[in-house]
C-alpha positions, 0 to 999 in steps of 0.5 A, a space after each residue: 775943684 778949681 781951687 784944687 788944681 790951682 794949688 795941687 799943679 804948682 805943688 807938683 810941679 815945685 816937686 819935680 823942680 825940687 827933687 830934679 835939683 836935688 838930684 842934680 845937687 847930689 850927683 854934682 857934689 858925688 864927682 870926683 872933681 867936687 871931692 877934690 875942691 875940698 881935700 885939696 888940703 889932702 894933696 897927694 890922695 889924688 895923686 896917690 888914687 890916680 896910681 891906684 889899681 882902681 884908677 887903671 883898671 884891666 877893665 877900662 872902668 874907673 873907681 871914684 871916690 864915692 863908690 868907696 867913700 860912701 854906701 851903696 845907693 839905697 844902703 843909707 847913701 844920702 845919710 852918709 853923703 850928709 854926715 862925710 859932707 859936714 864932716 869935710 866942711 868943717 874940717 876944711 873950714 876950721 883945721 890946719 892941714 899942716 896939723 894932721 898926720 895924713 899918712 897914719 890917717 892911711 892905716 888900716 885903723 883909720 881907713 876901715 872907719 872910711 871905706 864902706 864894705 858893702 861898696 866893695 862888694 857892690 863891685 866885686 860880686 864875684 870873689 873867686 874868678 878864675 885868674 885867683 892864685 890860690 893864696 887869694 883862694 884860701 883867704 876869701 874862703 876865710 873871709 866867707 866863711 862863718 867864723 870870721 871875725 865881725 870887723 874883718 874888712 877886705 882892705 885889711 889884705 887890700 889897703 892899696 886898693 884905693 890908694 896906691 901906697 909905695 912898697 906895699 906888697 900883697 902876696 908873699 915877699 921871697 925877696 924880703 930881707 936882702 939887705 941890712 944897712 950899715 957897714 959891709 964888714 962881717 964880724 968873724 966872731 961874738 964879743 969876748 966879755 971878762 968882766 960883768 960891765 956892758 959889752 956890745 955884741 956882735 952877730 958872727 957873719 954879718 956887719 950887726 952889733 948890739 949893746 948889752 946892758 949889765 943889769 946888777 942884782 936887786 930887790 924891787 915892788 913889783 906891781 901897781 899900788 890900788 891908788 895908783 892911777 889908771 891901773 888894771 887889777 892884774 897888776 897886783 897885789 904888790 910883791 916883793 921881788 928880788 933878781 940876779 944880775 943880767 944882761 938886757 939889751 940896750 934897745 928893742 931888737 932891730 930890723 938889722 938883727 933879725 934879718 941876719 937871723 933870718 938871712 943866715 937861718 930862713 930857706 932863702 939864706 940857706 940857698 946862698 952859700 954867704 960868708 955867715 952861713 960858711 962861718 957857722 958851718 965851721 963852728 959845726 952848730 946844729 942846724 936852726 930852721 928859721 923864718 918862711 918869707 913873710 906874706 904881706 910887708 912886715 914893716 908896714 913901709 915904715 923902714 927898717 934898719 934900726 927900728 924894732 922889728 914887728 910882725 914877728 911871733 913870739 915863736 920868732 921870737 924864741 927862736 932868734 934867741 936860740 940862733 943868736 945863743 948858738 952864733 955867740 956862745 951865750 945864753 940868750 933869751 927872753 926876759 922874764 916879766 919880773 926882769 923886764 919890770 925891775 929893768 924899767 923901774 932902774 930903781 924907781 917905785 913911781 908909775 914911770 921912772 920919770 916925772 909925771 902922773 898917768 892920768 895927766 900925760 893925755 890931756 888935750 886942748 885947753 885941758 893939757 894948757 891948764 894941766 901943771 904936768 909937763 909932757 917934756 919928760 915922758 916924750 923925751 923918754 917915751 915913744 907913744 900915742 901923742 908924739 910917735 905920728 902913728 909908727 915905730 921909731 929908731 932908738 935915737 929919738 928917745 933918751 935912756 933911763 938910769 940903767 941905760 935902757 932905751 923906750 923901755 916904755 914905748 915904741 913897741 910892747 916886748 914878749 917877755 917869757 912868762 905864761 899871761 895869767 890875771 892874778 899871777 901875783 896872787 898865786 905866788 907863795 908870800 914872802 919875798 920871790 926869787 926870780 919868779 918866771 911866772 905860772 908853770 902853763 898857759 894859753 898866751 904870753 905876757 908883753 910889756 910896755 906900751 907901743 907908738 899907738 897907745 895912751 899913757 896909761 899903758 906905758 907905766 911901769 906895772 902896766 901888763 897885757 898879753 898876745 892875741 895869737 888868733 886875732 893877730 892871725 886873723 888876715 893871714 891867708 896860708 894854710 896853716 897860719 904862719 908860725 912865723 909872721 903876725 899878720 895883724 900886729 905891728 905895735 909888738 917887738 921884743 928885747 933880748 937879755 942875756 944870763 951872767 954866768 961863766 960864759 959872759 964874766 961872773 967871776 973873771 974879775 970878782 965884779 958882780 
C-alpha cells in the first residue's frame, strides 16, 4: 500500500502539473499577441482586424483571432488549433511572404476554408434582433432555412466582419454608378460605318467608345477532337460550321459601357434629367428599363473603368444589347457559340490559337522547370489562374489574336445566345451548319471562355460550360432575386457582336 501512493501522488500530482501547463500552453498560444508574432508575414491582417466591426463592437466586446480562426472549445478545438498551428510554422519557416497574393487569400474562396461557421454562431445565437432591416430578415430566413445550400457560410454576405476591407459594401449600393472614367465630352451620335472594316463605336450621351472588329465569313471545325487534351464530352462531335460575317468587339464589355447603360436606362439615371437621357428623348426611342442598384459590390473592389463588367445576369446582358441596338441604330446582340468559338480559333484548329498544349500550361514546381512547354505564349494572350492574382484585369494586359481580339480565352467567361445542351452537336443535322444558333430551348445558356480563376484546361478554344442561375443567386437577400445582379459570380462578363447588314456597311463599298 505504501508502494501505491509512493508512486500513485507523484503521478497525480505530474498530472496536474501537466495538464496546468498545457492549459497555460494553449491559452498562451490562443492570444491575439502570439497569432500576431507569427503572421506577422501578413502585416496588414492586423491592421485590417483592428478596423473591423469585430474589433469595435457596439457592445465594448472584443472579437480575436481564435473566436474566428478556429471551432468552438469542445467542437474539435485542440485538434484544429493543432493542425492551424503546424500549418503557420511551417509557412512561417519555410515560404517567401513576398510570394503570396494576400489579397486573393481574402476572397471568399479562401476565407470560407478558414472561419469556422460554428464560431459564428457561438456568438450570434440571436439571428434576428430587433434592430435587423429587413433586407437582413429575409436573408437569415434563407439562411435558416432547409433549402439552403450546404456550404452556404455567413461570411458570404459578411466577408468584412473579421477584416475590414476598404469599399466593401453590405446592403444595397443607390449610389452605384455615378461616375465613369475617362473624358467628360459626350458623343452626340453612334459611329457612321460605310465600309465592312473595324469601326470604333460610340455611346450617344456619354464619353464611351468601343472598338468593333470586322469578323469576315468562314468556314471552321467546331468542337474538340477525342484526343485532345483535357477535353469534355460535350464538345463534340467535331462539326463543320460555316459563318457570315460580323462585328465582334474588340474586348469584353467594360465597367465604363455598362454604367452608361445603367446611368442612362436604371431608375436613378431616369431621376436626373442628364444630357444622355435628353439625347434619346430626341430621337423618340421607346423606353428600356434597365437595372435596380445592386445589392452588395458588384465589382468586388476590384475597379472599374476598363475591366469587364461582372455580376451582371445574362438578362442584363440581353438587355444592354437591346439599349445599346436602340442608342446606335444597330443591330446588337450576343454571339452565338458558333461565332464566339470561329472568333477565338482566328483561323487556328489548335486547342488555343497560340502555342501550347493544355495538359502542360499548369504544371508547377520542378515539374513546370522540366516541362519544354513555354507558359510565355498563353500569359501573354491569356488572363488565367496562374498570372491573374486572383482578379479581372483591364484589356492592355493581354495582346490580341490574329483576328484583333482581346482575352478571348481568359479574364472572364462570356454569355453567348445559344440555349446550353451536353450533346448539341449531336443533335445538328449532317453536312455542314450554317450558322448554327443552338437548340430551339432550355434551362440554362451557354458561356465560353475561362476567367482569371481557372486552369488552362478551360481557356481552350472548344472548352463549353454554362450559367448556374440558382447557385449564382444564392446569397442574394431580395425577395424576389434580382433579375438583374449575380450575387455569387464574379468570373463572367460578356461581349458584344454587332450584325453586318444595311445599317453597318454590307454593300456601301462592295467589301465583304
Amino acid at each position: 500500500m505504501k508502494k501505491f501512493w509512493i508512486w500513485f501522488l507523484p503521478g497525480v500530482l505530474a498530472g496536474i502539473i501537466i495538464i496546468g501547463a498545457g492549459s497555460v500552453a494553449v491559452n498562451k498560444t490562443s492570444t491575439d499577441e502570439y497569432c500576431n508574432s507569427c503572421h506577422e508575414i501578413h502585416p496588414h491582417s492586423t491592421t485590417s482586424w483592428k478596423q473591423s466591426v469585430h474589433y469595435v463592437t457596439k457592445s465594448g466586446t472584443r472579437t480575436g483571432c481564435v473566436e474566428c480562426h478556429l471551432p468552438p472549445h469542445g467542437e474539435g478545438y485542440l485538434m484544429a488549433k493543432a493542425v492551424t498551428g503546424a500549418r503557420d510554422l511551417w509557412g512561417k519557416w519555410t515560404k517567401d511572404p513576398e510570394s503570396f497574393d494576400w489579397e486573393e487569400k481574402g476572397s471568399i474562396e479562401h476565407a470560407r476554408k478558414h472561419v469556422y461557421e460554428a464560431s459564428c454562431l457561438a456568438c450570434h445565437e440571436n439571428l434576428f434582433p430587433h434592430e435587423l432591416t429587413k433586407e437582413g430578415e429575409d436573408a437569415h430566413l434563407y439562411y435558416t432555412s432547409a433549402s439552403r445550400p450546404a456550404d452556404l457560410h455567413c461570411i458570404n454576405c459578411h466577408l468584412n466582419a473579421g477584416h475590414y476591407i476598404e469599399g466593401y459594401v453590405h446592403g444595397s449600393v443607390t449610389g452605384f454608378g455615378s461616375a465613369i472614367s475617362g473624358s467628360l465630352i459626350n458623343f452626340t451620335g453612334p459611329a457612321a460605318v460605310s465600309a465592312f472594316q473595324t469601326f470604333t463605336e460610340q455611346i450617344t450621351g456619354s464619353s464611351v467608345s468601343f472598338n468593333m472588329v470586322a469578323i469576315p465569313s468562314g468556314t471552321f471545325s467546331m468542337g474538340s477532337p477525342d484526343n485532345e487534351p483535357l477535353r469534355n464530352t460535350d464538345e463534340g462531335p467535331v462539326r463543320q460550321v460555316k459563318v457570315d460575317s460580323f462585328y465582334m468587339a474588340e474586348v469584353e464589355v467594360t465597367w465604363d459601357a455598362y454604367l452608361a447603360f445603367y446611368a442612362q436606362t436604371s431608375a436613378e439615371g431616369r431621376s436626373t434629367d442628364t444630357e444622355g437621357s435628353r439625347l434619346l428623348k430626341n430621337q423618340k426611342t421607346d423606353a428600356i428599363t434597365g437595372a435596380t442598384p445592386p445589392y452588395g459590390q458588384p465589382d468586388q473592389g476590384w475597379g472599374k473603368g476598363k475591366r469587364p463588367a461582372i455580376s451582371i445576369t445574362y438578362h442584363a446582358a440581353e438587355t444592354y444589347c437591346r439599349w445599346l441596338s436602340q442608342v446606335t441604330g444597330k443591330k446588337y446582340r450576343l454571339p452565338t457559340e458558333a461565332e464566339w468559338e470561329y472568333a477565338y480559333r482566328a483561323g487556328t484548329a489548335t486547342p488555343y490559337f497560340f502555342e501550347g498544349k493544355p495538359d502542360r500550361f499548369d504544371k508547377k514546381g520542378i515539374r513546370a522547370k522540366l516541362s519544354k512547354n513555354d507558359t510565355a505564349f498563353i500569359n501573354t494572350y491569356v488572363v488565367y489562374h496562374e498570372n491573374s492574382p486572383g482578379k479581372t484585369q483591364e484589356p492592355a494586359f493581354v495582346d490580341a489574336n490574329p483576328f484583333g481580339l482581346k482575352n478571348m480565352g481568359g479574364n472572364v467567361a462570356e454569355f453567348c445566345s445559344d440555349w446550353y445542351q451536353p450533346d448539341a452537336y449531336q443533335q445538328y443535322p449532317s453536312g455542314i451548319l450554317n450558322n448554327p444558333a443552338g437548340p430551339a430551348s432550355g434551362v440554362e445558356r451557354v458561356i465560353r471562355g475561362g476567367s482569371f480563376r481557372d486552369p488552362a484546361g478551360k481557356i481552350r478554344s472548344a472548352a463549353r460550360d454554362y450559367t448556374r442561375t440558382v447557385s449564382w443567386l444564392r446569397t442574394d437577400p431580395q425577395m424576389p432575386k434580382s433579375i438583374w445582379w449575380y450575387s455569387d459570380c464574379f468570373h463572367v462578363g460578356f461581349r458584344v457582336v454587332c450584325e453586318f447588314d444595311e445599317k453597318t456597311g454590307k454593300g456601301a463599298s462592295g467589301n465583304q
